[in-house]
C-alpha positions as CSV (number, residue, x, y, z in Angstrom):
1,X,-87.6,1.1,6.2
2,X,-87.3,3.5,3.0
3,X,-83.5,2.7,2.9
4,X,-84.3,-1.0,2.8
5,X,-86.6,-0.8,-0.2
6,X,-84.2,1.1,-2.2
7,X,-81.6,-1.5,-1.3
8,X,-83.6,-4.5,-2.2
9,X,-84.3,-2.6,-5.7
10,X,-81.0,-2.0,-5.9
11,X,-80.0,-5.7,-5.7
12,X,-83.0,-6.8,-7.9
13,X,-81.8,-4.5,-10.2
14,X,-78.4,-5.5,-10.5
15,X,-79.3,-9.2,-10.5
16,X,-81.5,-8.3,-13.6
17,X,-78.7,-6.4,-15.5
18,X,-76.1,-9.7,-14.8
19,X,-78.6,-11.8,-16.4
20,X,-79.2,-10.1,-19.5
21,X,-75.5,-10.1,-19.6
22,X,-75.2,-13.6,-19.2
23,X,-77.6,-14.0,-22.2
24,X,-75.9,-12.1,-25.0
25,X,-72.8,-12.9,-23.8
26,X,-69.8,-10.8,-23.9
27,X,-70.7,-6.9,-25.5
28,X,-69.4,-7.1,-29.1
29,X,-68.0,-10.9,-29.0
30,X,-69.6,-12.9,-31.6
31,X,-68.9,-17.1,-33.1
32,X,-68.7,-18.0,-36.7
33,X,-68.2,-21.6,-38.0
34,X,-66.6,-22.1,-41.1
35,X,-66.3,-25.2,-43.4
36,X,-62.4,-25.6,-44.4
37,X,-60.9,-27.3,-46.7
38,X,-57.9,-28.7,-44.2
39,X,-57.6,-32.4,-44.1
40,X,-54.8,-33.4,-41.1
41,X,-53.1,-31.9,-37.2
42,X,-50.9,-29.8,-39.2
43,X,-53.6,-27.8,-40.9
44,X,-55.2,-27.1,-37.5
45,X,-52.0,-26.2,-36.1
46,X,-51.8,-24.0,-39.0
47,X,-55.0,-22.0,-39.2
48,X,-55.1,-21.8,-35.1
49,X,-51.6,-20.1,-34.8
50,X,-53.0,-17.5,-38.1
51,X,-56.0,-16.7,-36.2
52,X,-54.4,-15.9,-33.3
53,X,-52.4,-13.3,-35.4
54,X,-55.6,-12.1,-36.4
55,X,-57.4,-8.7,-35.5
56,X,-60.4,-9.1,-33.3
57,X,-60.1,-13.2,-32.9
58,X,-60.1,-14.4,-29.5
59,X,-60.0,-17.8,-29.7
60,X,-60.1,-20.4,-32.5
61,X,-60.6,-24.1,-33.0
62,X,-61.0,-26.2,-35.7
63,X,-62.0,-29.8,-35.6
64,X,-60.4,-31.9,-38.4
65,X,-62.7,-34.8,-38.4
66,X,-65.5,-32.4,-39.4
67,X,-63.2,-29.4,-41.2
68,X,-65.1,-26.9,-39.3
69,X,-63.6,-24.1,-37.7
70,X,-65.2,-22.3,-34.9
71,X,-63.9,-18.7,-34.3
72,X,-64.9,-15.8,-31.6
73,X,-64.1,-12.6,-32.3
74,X,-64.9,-9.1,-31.5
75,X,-67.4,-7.6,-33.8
76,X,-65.8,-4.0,-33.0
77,X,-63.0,-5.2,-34.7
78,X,-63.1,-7.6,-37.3
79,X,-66.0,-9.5,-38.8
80,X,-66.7,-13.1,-40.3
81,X,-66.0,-12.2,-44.1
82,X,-62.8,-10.6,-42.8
83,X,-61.8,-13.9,-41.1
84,X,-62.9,-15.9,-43.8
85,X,-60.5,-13.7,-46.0
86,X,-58.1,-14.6,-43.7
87,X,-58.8,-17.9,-44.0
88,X,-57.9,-18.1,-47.5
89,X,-54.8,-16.3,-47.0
90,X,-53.5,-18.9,-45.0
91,X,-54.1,-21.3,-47.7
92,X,-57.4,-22.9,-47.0
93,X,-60.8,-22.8,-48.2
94,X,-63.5,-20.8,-46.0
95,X,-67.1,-21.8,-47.0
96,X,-67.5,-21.1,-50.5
97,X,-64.2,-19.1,-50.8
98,X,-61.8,-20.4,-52.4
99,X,-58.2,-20.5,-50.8
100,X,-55.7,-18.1,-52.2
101,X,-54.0,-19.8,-55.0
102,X,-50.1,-18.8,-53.8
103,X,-50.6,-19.6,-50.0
104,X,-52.6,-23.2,-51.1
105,X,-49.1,-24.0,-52.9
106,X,-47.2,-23.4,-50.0
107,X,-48.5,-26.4,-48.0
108,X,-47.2,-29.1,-47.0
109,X,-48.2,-32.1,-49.1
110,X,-50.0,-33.6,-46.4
111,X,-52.3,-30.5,-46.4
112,X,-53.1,-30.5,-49.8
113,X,-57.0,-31.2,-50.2
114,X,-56.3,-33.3,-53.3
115,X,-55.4,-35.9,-51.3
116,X,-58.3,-36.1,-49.4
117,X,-59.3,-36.7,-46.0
118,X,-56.6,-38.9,-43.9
């Protein structure tokens, strides 16, 4: 009977501890949004392929329609300002960071944000 009890605490034990887990998600993973500047499919191909290079980013999307790029990254290793920077070295815009003035002008023309949304 005693080594029942301690098994069923056991198990209620563990089912607590997978539950916080599931809450907080992953230990150390955290999600940032950023407004971009990019304007077209090539600049999401573009800023997707330099976040995977990135330190501590483990997954990126951005949608084009609303120029927001979702990134999830490991706080142990990198953090948002650090992907923002990032960001504007790949020649956009993160937030209210301007991109990088010599990456920008290395576009393609259809990335440019002078031209606007298309």
């Amino acid at each position: 009977m005693k080594n029942l009890k301690v098994l069923f605490f056991a198990v209620i034990m563990a089912c607590v501890s997978m539950a916080a887990q599931a809450q907080t998600g992953k230990k150390g993973n955290e999600t940032v949004t950023i407004k971009t500047s990019a304007v077209c499919d090539m600049c999401k191909k573009t800023i997707e392929k330099a976040m995977a290079y990135e330190k501590g980013v483990k997954s990126s999307n951005l949608d084009v329609e609303s120029q927001m790029l979702t990134i999830v990254f490991d706080s142990k290793k990198t953090d948002a300002d650090k992907v923002r920077k990032a960001v504007n070295e790949t020649g956009y815009d993160a937030d209210d960071k301007p991109a990088n003035p010599r990456a920008y002008n290395k576009l393609d023309d259809c990335c440019k944000k002078e031209l606007g949304v298309h």
